[in-house]
C-alpha positions as CSV (number, residue, x, y, z in Angstrom):
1,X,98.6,-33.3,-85.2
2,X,98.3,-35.9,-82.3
3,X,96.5,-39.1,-81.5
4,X,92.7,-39.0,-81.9
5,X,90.2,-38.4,-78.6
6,X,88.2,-41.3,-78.0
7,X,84.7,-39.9,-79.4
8,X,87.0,-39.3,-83.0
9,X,87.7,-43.3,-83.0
10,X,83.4,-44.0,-82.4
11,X,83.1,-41.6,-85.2
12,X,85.8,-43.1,-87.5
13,X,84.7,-46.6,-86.6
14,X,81.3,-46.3,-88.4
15,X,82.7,-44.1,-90.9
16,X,85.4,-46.2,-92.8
17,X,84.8,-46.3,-96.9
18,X,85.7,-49.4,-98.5
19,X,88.3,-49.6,-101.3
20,X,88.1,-50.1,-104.5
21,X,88.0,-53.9,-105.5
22,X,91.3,-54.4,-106.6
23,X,93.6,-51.5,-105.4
24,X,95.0,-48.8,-108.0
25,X,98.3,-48.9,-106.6
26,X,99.7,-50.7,-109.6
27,X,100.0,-48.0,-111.9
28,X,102.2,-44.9,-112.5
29,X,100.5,-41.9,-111.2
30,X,99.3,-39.7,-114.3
31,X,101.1,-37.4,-116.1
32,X,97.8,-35.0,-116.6
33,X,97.4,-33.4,-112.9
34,X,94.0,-33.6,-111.5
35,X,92.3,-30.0,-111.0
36,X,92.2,-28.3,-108.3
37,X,89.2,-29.0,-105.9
38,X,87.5,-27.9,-103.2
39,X,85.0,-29.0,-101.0
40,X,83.5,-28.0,-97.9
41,X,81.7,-29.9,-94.8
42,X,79.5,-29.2,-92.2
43,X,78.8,-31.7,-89.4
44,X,76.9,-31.6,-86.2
45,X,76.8,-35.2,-83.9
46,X,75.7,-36.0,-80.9
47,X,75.8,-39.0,-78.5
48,X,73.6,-40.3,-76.2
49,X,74.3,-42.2,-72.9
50,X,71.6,-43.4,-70.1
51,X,71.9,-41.2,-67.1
52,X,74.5,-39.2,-68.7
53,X,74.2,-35.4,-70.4
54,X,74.2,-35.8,-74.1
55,X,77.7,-34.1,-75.8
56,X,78.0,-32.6,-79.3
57,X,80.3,-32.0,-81.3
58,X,80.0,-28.9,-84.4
59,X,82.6,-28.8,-86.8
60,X,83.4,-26.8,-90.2
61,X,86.1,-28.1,-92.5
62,X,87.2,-27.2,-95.8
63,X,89.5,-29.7,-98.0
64,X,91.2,-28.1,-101.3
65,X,93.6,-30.0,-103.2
66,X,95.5,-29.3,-106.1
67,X,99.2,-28.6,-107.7
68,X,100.9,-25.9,-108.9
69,X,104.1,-26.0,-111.7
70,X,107.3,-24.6,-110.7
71,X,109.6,-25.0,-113.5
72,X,110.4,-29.0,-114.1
73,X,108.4,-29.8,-110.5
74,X,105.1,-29.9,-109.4
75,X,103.8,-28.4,-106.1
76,X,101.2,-30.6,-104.5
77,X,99.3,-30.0,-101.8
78,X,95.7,-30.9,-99.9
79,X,94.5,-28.8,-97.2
80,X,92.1,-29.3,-94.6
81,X,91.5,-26.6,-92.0
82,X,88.9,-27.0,-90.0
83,X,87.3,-25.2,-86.9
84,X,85.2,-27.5,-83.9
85,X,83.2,-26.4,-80.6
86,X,82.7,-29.3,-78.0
87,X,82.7,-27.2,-74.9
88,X,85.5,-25.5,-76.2
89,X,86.6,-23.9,-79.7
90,X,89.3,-25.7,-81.6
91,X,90.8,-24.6,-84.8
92,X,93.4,-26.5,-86.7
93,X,95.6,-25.3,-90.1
94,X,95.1,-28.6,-91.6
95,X,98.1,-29.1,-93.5
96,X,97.6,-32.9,-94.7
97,X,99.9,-32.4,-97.6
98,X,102.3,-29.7,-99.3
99,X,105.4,-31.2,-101.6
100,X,107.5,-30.8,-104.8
101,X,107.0,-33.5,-106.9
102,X,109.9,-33.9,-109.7
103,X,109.9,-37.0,-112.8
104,X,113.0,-38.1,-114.6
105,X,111.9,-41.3,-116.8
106,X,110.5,-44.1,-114.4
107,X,111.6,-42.4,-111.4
108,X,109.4,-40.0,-109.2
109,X,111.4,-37.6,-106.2
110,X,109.2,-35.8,-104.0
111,X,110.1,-32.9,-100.6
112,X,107.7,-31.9,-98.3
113,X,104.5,-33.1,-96.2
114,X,103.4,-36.4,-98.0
115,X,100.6,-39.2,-96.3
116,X,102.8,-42.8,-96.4
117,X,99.3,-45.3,-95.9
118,X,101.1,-48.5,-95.5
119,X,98.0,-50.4,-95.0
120,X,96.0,-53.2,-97.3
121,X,93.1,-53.5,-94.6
122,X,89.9,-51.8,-95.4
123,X,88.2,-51.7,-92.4
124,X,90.4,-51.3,-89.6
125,X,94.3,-50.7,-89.3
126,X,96.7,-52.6,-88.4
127,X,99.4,-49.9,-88.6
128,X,100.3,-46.7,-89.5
129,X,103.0,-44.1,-88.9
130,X,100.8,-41.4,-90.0
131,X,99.3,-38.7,-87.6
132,X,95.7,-37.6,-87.4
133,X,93.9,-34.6,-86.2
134,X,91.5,-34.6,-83.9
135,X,88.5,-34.8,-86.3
136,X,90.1,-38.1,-87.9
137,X,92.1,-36.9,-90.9
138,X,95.1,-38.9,-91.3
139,X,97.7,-36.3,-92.1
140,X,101.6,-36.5,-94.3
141,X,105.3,-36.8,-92.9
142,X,107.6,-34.3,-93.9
143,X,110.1,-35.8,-95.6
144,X,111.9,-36.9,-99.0
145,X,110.6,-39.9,-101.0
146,X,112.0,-41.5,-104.3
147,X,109.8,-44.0,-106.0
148,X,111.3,-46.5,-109.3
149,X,109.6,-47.7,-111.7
150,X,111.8,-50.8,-113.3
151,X,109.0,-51.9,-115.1
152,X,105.2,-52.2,-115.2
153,X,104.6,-54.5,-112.7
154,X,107.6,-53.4,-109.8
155,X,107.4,-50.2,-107.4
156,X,110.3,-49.6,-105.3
157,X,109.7,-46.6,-102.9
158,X,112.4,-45.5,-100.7
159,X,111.4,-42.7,-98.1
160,X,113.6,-40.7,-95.0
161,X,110.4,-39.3,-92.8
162,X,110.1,-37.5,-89.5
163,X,109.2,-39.4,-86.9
164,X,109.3,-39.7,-83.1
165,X,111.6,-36.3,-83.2
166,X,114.0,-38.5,-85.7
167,X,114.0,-39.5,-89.2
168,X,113.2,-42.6,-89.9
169,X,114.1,-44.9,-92.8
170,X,111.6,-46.7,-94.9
171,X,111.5,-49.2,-97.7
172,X,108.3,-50.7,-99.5
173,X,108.4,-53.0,-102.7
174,X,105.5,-53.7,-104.5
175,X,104.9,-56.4,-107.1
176,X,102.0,-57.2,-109.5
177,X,101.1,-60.5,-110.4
178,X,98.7,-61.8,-112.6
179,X,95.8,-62.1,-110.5
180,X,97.1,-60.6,-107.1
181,X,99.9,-58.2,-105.5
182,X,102.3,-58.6,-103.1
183,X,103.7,-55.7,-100.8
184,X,106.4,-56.0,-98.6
185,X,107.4,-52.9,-95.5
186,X,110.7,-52.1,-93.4
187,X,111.3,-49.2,-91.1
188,X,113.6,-48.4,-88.6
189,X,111.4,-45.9,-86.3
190,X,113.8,-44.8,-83.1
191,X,114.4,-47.5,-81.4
192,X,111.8,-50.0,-82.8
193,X,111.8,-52.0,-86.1
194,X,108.6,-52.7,-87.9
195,X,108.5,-55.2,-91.1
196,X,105.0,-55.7,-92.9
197,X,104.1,-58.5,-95.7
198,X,100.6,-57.0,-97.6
199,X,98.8,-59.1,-100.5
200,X,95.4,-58.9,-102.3
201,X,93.9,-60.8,-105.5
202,X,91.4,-62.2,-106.9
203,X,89.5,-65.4,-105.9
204,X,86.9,-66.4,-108.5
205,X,85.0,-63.0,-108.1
206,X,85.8,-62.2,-104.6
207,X,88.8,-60.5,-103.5
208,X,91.2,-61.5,-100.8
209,X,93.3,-59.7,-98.7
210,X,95.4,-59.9,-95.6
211,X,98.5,-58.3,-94.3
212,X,100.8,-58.7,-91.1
213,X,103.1,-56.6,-89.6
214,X,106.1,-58.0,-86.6
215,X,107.4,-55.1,-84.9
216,X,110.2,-54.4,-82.5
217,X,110.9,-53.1,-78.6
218,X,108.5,-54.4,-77.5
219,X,107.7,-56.9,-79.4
220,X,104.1,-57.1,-80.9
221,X,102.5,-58.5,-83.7
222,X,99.1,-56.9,-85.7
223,X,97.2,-58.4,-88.7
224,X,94.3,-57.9,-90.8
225,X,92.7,-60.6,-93.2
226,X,89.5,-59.9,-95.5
227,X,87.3,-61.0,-97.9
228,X,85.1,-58.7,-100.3
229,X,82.3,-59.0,-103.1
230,X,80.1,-57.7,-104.8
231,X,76.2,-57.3,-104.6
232,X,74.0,-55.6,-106.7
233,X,75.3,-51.9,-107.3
234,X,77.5,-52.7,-104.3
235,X,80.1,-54.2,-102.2
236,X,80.5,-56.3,-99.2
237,X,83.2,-56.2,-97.0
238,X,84.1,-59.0,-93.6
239,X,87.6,-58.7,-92.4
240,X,89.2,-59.9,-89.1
241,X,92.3,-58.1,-87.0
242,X,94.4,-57.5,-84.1
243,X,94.4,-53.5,-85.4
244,X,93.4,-50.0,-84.3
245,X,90.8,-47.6,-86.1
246,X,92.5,-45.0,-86.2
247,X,96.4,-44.2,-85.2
248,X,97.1,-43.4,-81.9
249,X,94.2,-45.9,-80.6
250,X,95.7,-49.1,-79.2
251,X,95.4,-52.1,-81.2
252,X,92.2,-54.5,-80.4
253,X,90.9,-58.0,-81.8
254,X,88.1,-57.1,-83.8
255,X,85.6,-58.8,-86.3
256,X,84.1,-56.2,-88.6
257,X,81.5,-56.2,-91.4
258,X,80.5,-53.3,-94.3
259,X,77.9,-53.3,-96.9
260,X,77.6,-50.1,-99.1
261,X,75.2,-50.2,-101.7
262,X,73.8,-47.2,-104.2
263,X,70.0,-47.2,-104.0
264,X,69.5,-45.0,-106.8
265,X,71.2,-42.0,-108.9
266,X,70.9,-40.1,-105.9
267,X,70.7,-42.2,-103.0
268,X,72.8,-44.4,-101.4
269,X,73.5,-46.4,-98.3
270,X,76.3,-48.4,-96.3
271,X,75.9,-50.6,-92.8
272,X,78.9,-51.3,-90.7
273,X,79.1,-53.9,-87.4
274,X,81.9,-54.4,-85.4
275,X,82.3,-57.1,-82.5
276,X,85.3,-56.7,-79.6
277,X,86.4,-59.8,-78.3
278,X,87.7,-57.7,-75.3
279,X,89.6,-60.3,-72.3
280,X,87.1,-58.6,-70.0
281,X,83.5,-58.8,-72.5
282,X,82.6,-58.7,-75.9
283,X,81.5,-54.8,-77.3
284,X,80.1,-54.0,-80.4
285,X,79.3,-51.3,-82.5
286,X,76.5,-50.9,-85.5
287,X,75.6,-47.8,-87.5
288,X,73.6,-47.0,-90.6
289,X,74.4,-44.2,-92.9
290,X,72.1,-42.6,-95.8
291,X,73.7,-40.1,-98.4
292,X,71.3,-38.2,-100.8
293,X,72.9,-36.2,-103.5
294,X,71.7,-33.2,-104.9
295,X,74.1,-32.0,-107.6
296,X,77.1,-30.7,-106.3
297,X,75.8,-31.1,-102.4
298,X,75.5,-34.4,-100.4
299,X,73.7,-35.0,-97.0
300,X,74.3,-37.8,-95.0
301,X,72.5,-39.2,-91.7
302,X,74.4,-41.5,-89.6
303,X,72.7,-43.8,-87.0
304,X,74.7,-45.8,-84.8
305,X,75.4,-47.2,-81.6
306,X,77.4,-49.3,-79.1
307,X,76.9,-51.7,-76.3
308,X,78.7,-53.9,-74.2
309,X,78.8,-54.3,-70.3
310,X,79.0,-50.5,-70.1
311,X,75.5,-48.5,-70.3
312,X,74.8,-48.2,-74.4
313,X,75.7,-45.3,-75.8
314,X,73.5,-44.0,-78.9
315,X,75.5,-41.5,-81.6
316,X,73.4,-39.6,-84.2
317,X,75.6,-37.6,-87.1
318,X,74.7,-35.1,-90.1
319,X,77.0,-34.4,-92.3
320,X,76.5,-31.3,-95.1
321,X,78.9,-31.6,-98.0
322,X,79.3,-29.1,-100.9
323,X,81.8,-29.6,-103.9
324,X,83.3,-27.0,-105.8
């Protein structure tokens, strides 16, 4: 995996799914295992510049997930190989997570390729250690990971993860209050520290959240603070940053909005804006995207574009999903 073109970041930055109001994070993952699944994705996109030659970009990617016991353990793993043409023809193995997964009481230990989302922002990112492919899929760390449980409300994860060509050391602690969370971050990546403070609660019947991280050689400092509700068989989202889209981007102030919203049993649809407060000009992106289901299949049209002092740039994207 490596850092993400620039046409995967326009993608990803009209593409971003809200979270769930109040993050699930609190509680033990289940004892049941969720069945295996499989889904697979067809997507053809195109942009459109003034004066320019439009450029597409074809892809085909399947994602399967599921476990498999081996003995007292569980292997995990969720898959996502995919093949691309943009000019050229790309194929990628996919691997976004393969681990053994062993319980003892309120402890969980876990081996292998494992995603580490450190994040409480919903609409942009304010930092990540994780890679991504070149389609956008934020991928695992090989590693080992131990995760206590002291009581309901307390999670302790401890994690040694390959990073940089090293292994880095990292140390979250979460804790659940009665009407928010609090999450605090420490690694030690090479030669550069990074400590991160995450909360989110409830305010009346919106949700707040924010997070900031400090980091180390050189020093810099990203942050992402939001506010989200709730509108008739949907959410709104508003959240401001100093944070990327996806990893591997640099960091930018940004202002960004969402609203999602289901239509009907089988129609829904979500609108997100972004501004750039660039030093040079301000740039913004919009994009509107329609999903119809059809049992087991889902279509979805996204129309978007972006403008700022360069010439705009239009981007049209259909996406063919079938679940398994």
């Amino acid at each position: 995996m490596s850092a993400a073109p620039r046409w995967a970041g326009w993608l990803a930055a009209l593409a971003i799914v809200p979270l769930p109001l109040l993050p699930a994070g609190f509680a033990r993952p289940p004892v049941s295992p969720p069945p295996f699944s499989l889904e697979l994705e067809l997507s053809a996109a195109g942009t459109l510049t003034p004066g320019l030659p439009p450029s597409t970009l074809w892809y085909l990617r399947a994602h399967l997930e599921g476990l498999l016991p081996a003995g007292a353990a569980v292997l995990r793993f969720s898959l996502d190989p995919a093949a691309w043409y943009d000019g050229t023809t790309h194929v990628t193995a996919g691997v976004t997570e393969a681990y053994l997964q062993l319980r003892h009481d309120s402890t969980i230990f876990s081996a292998g390729i494992e995603r580490l989302p450190l994040e409480v922002a919903r609409l942009t990112l304010p930092f990540s250690i994780e890679p991504v492919d070149a389609l956008g899929v934020r991928g695992g760390l090989a590693g080992i990971r131990s995760i206590w449980y002291p009581d309901d409300a307390t999670r302790l994860r401890l994690a040694l993860v390959g990073f940089g060509g090293g292994v880095a050391p990292i140390v979250s602690l979460r804790r659940q209050f009665a009407a928010f969370e609090v999450e605090g971050h420490a690694a030690v990546l090479g030669g550069r520290t990074a400590l991160g403070l995450g909360a989110s609660g409830l305010l009346g019947r919106l949700v707040v959240y924010g997070e900031i991280w400090a980091l180390t050689a050189p020093v810099d400092w990203r942050y992402a603070v939001g506010l989200s509700g709730s509108v008739k068989g949907g959410i709104w989202t508003v959240e401001a940053a100093y944070a990327s889209v996806l990893p591997g981007l640099p960091p930018r102030r940004q202002v960004a909005a969402q609203l999602a919203q289901q239509l009907s049993d089988d129609l829904s649809w979500r609108l997100t804006v972004r501004a750039f407060p660039d030093p040079d000009a301000v740039r913004t992106q919009a994009g509107v995207e329609f999903t119809r289901t059809f049992a087991a299949t889902e279509l979805t049209l996204l129309l978007g574009g972006q403008f700022g002092p360069e010439p705009p740039q239009g981007l049209i994207r259909t996406v063919l999903r079938i679940s398994f």
